[in-house]
N, C-alpha and C positions, 0 to 999 in steps of 0.2 A: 504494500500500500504506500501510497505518494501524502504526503503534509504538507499543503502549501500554508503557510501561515501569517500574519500581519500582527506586531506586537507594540504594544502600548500607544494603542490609538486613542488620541486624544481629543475629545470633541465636548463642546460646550451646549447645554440643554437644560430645558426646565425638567425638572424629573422631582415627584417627592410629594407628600401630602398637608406640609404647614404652608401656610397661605405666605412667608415669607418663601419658601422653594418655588411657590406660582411666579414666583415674582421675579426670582434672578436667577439668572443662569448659574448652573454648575458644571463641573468636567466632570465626566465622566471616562475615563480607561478601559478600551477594548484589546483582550486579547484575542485572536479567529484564528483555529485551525481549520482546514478543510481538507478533507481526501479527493484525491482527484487524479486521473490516471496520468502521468505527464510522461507516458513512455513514446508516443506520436511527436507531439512536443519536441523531446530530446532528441529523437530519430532524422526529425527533418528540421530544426533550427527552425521553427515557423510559427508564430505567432498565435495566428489562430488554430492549434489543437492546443493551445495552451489556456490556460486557466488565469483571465488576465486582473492579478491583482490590482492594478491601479484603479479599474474600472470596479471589482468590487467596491475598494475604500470610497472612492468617488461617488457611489451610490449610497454607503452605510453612513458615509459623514453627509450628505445632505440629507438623508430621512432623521438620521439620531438629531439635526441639528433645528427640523422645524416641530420634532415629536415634541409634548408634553404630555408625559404619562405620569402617572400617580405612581404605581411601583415598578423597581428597575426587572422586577420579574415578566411582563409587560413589554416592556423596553427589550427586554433580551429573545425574549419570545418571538417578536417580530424581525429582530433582526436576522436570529435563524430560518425563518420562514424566508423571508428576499433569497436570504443565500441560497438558501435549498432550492424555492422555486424558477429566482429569476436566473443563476448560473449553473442550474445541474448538479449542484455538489450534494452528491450520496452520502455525507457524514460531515457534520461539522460540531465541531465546538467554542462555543463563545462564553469568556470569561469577562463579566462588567464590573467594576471597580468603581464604586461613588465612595474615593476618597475622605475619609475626615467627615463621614457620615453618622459615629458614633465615637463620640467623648473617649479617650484614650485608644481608639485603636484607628492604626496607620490605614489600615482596608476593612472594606466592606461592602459584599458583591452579592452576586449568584455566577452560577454556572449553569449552564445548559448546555447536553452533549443530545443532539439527535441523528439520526440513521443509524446505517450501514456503516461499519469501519474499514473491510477490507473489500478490495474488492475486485 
């Protein structure tokens, strides 16, 4: 199985349920694994059988950046769905990071792993 991954994506959003979180933006930190077969890719030096992460990022930083959702469960949920439906990828995992979201500790996330892993 192939891992393309994108790590500590940082994007600003309203996310959160105290009427000061409606209010101002936060960052929130994406980590995205995806499985994806990059063996065509590698074969032929070609672009399109490849799995073009810019274009993921480019899509998940402007949907995380007009969303306002209440919990980052929510927010994570969705973001798995795009990947899985709008680029084909049979397994992904996305780890969301709302920083400095609870009084002494440095993280505080979820995780969400859907699909197929191998493939």
């Amino acid at each position: 199985m192939d891992i393309i991954f994108l790590g500590g994506l940082e994007i600003k959003t309203i996310i959160g349920i105290y009427a000061w979180e409606r209010e101002t933006k936060q960052t929130v930190v994406l980590d995205i694994e995806m499985a994806f077969d990059i063996s065509k890719a590698a074969e032929t030096d070609d672009i399109q059988y490849a799995l073009d992460y810019k274009k993921v990022s480019k899509r998940i930083i402007a949907f995380v950046e007009e969303s306002q959702f209440y919990l980052v469960e929510k927010l994570t949920s969705e973001i798995v769905s795009i990947i899985q439906t709008e680029f084909n990828v049979p397994w992904v995992k996305v780890t969301l990071n709302k920083k400095g979201a609870i009084s002494g500790a440095s993280d505080v996330g979820i995780i969400i792993e859907r699909g197929i892993k191998s493939l």
